[in-house]
VEXDREN-2710 file (C-alpha; in Angstrom, 1 decimal):
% VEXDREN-2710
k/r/px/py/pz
1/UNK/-7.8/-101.1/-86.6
2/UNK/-10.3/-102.2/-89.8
3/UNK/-8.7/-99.7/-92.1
4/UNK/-5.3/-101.4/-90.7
5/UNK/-5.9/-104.5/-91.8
6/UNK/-7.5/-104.0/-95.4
7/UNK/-4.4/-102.2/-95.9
8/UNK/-2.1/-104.9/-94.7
9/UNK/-4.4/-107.4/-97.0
10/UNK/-4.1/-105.2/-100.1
11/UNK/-0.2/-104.9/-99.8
12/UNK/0.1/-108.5/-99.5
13/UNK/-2.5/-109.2/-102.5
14/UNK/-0.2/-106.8/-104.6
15/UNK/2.8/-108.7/-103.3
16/UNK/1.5/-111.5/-104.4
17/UNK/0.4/-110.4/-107.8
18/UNK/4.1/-109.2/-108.3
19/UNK/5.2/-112.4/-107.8
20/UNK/2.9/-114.4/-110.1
21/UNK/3.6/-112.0/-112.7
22/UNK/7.4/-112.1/-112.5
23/UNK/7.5/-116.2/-112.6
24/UNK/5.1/-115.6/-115.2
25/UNK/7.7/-113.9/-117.2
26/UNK/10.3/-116.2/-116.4
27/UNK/8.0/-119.1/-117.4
28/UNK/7.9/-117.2/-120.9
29/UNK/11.8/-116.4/-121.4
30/UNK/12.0/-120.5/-120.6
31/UNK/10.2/-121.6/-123.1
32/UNK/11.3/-118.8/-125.3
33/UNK/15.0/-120.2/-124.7
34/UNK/14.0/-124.0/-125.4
35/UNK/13.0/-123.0/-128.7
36/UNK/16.7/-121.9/-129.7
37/UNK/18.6/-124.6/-127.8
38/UNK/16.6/-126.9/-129.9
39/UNK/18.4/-124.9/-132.7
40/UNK/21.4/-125.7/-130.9
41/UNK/22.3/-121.8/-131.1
42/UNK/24.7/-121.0/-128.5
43/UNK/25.2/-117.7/-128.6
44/UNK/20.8/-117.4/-128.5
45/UNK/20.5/-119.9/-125.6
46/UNK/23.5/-118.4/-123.5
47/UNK/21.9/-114.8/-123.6
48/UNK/18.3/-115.8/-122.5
49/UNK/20.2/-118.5/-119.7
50/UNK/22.0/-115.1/-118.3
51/UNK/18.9/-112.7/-118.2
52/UNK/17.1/-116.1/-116.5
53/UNK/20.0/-116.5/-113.7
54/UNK/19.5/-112.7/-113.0
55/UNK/15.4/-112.6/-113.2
56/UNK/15.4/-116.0/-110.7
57/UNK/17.3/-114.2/-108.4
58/UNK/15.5/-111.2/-108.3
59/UNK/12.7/-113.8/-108.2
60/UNK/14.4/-115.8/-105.1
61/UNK/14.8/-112.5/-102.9
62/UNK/10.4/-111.5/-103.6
63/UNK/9.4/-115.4/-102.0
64/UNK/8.0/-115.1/-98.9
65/UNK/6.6/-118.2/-98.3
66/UNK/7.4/-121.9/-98.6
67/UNK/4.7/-122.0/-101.9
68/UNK/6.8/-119.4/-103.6
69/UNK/9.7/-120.7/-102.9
70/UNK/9.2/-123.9/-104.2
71/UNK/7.9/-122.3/-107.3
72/UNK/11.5/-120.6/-107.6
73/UNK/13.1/-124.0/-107.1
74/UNK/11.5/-125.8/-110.2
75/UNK/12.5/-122.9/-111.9
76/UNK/15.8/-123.1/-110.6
77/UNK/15.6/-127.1/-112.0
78/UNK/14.0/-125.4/-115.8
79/UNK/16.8/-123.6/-115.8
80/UNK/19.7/-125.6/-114.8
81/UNK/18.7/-128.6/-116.9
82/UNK/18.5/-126.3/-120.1
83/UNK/22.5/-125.2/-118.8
84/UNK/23.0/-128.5/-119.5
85/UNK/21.7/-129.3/-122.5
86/UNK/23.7/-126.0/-123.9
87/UNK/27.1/-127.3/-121.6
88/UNK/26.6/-130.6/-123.8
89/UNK/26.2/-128.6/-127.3
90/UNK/29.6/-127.3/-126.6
91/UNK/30.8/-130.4/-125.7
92/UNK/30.0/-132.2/-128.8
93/UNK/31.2/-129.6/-130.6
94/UNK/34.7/-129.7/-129.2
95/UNK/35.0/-133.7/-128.9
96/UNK/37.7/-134.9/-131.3
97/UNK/39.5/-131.9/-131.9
98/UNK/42.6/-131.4/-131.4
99/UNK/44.0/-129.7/-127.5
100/UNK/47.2/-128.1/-127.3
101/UNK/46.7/-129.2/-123.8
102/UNK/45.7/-125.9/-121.6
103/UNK/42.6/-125.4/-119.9
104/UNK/40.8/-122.5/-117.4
105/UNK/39.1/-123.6/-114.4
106/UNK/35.8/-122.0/-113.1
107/UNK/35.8/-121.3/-109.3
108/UNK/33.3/-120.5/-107.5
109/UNK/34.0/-117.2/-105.3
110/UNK/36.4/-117.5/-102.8
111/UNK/37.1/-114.2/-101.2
112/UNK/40.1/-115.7/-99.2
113/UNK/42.2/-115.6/-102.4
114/UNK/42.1/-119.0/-102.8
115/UNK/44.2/-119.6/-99.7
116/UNK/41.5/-120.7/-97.1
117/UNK/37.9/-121.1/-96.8
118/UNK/35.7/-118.7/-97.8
119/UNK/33.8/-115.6/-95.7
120/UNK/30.3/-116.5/-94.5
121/UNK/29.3/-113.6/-96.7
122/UNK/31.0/-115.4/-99.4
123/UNK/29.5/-118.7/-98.6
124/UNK/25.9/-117.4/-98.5
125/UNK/26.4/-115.5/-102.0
126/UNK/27.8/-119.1/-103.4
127/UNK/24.3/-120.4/-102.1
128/UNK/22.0/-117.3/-103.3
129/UNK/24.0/-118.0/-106.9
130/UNK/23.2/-122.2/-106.8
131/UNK/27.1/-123.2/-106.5
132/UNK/26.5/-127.1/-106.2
133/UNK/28.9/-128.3/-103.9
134/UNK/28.8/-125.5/-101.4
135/UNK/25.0/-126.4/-101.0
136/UNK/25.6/-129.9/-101.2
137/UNK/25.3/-131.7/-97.8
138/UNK/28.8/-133.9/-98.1
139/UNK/29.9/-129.8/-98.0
140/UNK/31.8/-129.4/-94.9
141/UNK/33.6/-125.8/-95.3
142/UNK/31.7/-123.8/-92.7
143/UNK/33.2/-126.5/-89.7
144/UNK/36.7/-125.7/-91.0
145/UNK/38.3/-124.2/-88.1
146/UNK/42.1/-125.1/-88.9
147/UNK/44.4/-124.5/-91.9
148/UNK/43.4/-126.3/-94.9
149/UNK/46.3/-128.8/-96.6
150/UNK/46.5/-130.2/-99.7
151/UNK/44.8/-133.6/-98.1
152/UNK/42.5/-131.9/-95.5
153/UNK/40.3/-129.0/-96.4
154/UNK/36.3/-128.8/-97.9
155/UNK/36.3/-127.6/-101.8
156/UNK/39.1/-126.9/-104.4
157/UNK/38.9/-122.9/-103.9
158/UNK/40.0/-123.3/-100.0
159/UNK/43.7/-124.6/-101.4
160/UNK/43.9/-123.5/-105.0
161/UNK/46.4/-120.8/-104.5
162/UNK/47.5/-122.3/-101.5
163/UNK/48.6/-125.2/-102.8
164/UNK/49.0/-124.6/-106.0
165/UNK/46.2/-127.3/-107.0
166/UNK/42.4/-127.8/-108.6
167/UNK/40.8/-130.9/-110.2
168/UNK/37.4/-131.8/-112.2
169/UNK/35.1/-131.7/-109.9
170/UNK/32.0/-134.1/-109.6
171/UNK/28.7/-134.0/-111.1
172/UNK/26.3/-134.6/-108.3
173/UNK/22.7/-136.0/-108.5
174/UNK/21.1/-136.6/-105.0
175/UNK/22.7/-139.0/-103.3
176/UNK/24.7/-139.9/-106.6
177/UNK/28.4/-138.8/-107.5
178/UNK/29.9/-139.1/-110.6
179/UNK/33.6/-138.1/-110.9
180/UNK/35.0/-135.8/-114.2
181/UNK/37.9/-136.3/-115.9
182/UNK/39.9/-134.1/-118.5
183/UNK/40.8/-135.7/-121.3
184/UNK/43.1/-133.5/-123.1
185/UNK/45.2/-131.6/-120.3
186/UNK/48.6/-132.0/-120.7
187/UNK/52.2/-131.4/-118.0
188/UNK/54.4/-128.6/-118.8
189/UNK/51.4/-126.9/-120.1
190/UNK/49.0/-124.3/-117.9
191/UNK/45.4/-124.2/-115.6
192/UNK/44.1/-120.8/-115.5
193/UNK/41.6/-120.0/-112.2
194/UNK/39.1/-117.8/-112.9
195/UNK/36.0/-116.3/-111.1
196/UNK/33.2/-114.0/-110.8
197/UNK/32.7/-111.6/-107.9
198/UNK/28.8/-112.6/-105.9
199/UNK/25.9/-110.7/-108.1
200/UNK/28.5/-109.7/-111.2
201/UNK/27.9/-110.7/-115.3
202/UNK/29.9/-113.3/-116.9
203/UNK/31.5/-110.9/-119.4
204/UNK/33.6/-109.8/-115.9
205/UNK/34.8/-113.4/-114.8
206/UNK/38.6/-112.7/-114.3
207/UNK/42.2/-114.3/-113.8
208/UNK/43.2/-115.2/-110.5
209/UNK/45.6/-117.3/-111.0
210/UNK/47.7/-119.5/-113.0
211/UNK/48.9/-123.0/-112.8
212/UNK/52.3/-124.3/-114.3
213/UNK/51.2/-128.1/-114.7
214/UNK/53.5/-130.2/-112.6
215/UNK/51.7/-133.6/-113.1
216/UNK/47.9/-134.6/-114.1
217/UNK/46.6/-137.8/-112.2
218/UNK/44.0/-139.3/-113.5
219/UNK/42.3/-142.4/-112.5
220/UNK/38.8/-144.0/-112.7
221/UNK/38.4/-144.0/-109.3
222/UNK/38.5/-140.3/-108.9
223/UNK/38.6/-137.3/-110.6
224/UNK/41.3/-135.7/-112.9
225/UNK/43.3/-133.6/-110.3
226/UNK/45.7/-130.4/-111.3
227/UNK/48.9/-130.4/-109.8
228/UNK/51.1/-126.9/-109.9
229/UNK/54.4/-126.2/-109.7
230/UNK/54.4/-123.7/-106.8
231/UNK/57.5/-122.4/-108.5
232/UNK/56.5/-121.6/-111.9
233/UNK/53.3/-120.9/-110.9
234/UNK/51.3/-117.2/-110.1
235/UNK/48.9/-116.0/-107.9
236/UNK/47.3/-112.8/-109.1
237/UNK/45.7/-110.6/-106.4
238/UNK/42.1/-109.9/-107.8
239/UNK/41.5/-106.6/-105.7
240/UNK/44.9/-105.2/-107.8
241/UNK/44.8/-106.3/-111.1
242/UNK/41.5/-107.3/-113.0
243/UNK/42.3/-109.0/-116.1
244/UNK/39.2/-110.2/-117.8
245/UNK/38.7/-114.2/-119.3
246/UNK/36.3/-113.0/-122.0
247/UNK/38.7/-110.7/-123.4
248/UNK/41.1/-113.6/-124.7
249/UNK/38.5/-116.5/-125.0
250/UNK/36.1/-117.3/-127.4
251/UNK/33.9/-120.2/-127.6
252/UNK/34.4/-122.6/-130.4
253/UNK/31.5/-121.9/-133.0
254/UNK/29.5/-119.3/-131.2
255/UNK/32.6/-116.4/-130.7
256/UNK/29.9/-113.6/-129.6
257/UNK/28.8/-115.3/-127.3
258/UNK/29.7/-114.9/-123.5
259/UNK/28.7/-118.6/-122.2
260/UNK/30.0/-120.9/-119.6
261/UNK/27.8/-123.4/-118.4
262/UNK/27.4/-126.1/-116.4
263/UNK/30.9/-127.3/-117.3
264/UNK/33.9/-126.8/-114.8
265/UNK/36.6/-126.1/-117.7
266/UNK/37.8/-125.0/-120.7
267/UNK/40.5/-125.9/-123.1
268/UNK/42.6/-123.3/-124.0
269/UNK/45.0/-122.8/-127.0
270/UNK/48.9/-122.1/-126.8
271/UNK/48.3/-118.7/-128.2
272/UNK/45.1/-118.0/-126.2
273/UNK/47.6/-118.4/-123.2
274/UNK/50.3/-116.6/-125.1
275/UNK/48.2/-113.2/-125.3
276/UNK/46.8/-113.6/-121.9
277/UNK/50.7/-113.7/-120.2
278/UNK/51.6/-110.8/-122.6
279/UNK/49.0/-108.5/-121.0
280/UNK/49.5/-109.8/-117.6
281/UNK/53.7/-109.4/-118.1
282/UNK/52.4/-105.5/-119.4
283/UNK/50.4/-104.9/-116.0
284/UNK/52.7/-106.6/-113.6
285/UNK/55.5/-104.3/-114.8
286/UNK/53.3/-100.9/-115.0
287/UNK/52.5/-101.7/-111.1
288/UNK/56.2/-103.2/-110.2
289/UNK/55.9/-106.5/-109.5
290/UNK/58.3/-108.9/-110.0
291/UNK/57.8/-110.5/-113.9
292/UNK/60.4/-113.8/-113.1
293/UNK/58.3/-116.4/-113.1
294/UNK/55.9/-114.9/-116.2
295/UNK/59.2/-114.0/-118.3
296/UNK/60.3/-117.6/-118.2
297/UNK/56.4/-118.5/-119.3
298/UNK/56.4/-116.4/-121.7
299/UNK/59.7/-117.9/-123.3
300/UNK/58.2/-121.3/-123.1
301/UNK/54.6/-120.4/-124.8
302/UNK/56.7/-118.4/-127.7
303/UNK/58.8/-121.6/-127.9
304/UNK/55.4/-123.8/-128.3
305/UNK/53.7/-121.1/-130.6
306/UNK/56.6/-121.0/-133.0
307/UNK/57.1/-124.9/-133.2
END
């Protein structure tokens, strides 16, 4: 029974150990990536954020008590606020230029394609991965017994295929919500969905869907909300086709580098869009859908390219 219990001692005294010395490391690559937001570096800050987001959860799954995981939190809080500070580098950097009025939309993981609320599996991975408003306690998704609508449902995701529909989102602080708007999104143009499967890089985030912008509304009051034409927009089914974000988009100023912050969009240029519905036209004939809809898009974004 003595031998027992020295043994269960020294396994927990190593446990711990492992832990002090992973934060440890995680302390370092924190104020290791300070040093080059500071520089403003983009491409620098976004590769130290990434290996940070993977290390804290490895970090997250190794607490086993309340002290530990309160050390992950503030960690959590390092790292999120220095998300920021890079999210608002590229912001500044893009104010005042010129949109052609297209923008992508980052979604958090729905794995209902976009039609209802997500899985509990799904849910808890938005949690593991810090998705704000599916931890946030106006969050009502997981008493959603009924069919979501356009004015009744818990989170963009639940009807963004569905209805055809996504908006700005809010930035939440406590109690405290303040609403975003788009500036620079335009009708007649497109909002392309994307997403990352639970646990995957951001190099993989990947098209699910594209919006044909019927109308933006915009008000002080509320945020900037997406509307889609459900005729001339596409749903694309993410366990067919994979077509990959980072391999049409680049960052303005920092093009190596694989970043997307804080921020819940991106604007997006004509020909951006333009080479992204070439590929998917490619894929949906090899596989034999129907390429209606992305043949009359296709006219159209020639038509604004050329002009």
């Amino acid at each position: 029974m003595y031998k027992g219990k020295v043994g269960a001692s020294v396994k927990v005294n190593a446990d711990i150990n492992s832990f002090i010395k992973f934060r440890e490391n995680i302390e370092t690559l924190i104020v290791d990536t300070k040093k080059w937001v500071k520089q403003k570096s983009i491409n620098e800050s976004s590769i130290r954020l990434d290996k940070l987001r993977k290390l804290l959860f490895d970090l997250n799954n190794m607490a086993a008590n309340d002290v530990q995981k309160k050390a992950v939190l503030r960690l959590k809080q390092d790292i999120d606020f220095l998300d920021i500070q890079v999210e608002n580098i590229y912001s500044k950097r893009e104010s005042g230029k010129k949109q052609d009025g297209n923008i992508a939309f980052k979604c958090n993981w729905n794995d209902k394609y976009y039609r209802a609320p997500c899985s509990e599996a799904a849910y808890n991975s938005n949690l593991i991965e810090g998705r704000a408003w599916c931890s946030h306690k106006l969050s009502k998704c997981r008493t959603y017994t009924h069919e979501v609508t356009l004015d009744n449902n818990p989170c963009y995701e639940s009807i963004a295929l569905k209805e055809m529909f996504f908006g700005a989102g809010w930035d939440i602080n406590g109690d405290k919500i303040k609403y975003r708007q788009i500036h620079s999104v335009k009708s007649n143009r497109l909002a392309i969905l994307t997403t990352r499967r639970p646990y995957t890089d951001e190099k993989d985030r990947m098209i699910v869907g594209i919006l044909y912008i019927n109308q933006v509304k915009d008000d002080d009051n509320t945020e900037t909300k997406i509307f889609g034409d459900k005729e001339k927009s596409i749903a694309i089914d993410y366990d067919k086709i994979n077509i990959r974000f980072w391999d049409y988009y680049k960052n303005p100023n920092a093009e190596d580098s694989i970043f997307w912050g804080t921020g819940l969009f991106r604007y997006i240029s004509n020909g951006t869009v333009l080479s992204m519905l070439q590929d998917i036209n490619k894929i949906f004939n090899d596989i034999g859908m129907d390429t209606t809809i992305i043949n009359k898009l296709l006219i159209h974004y020639e038509q604004l390219n050329a002009s």
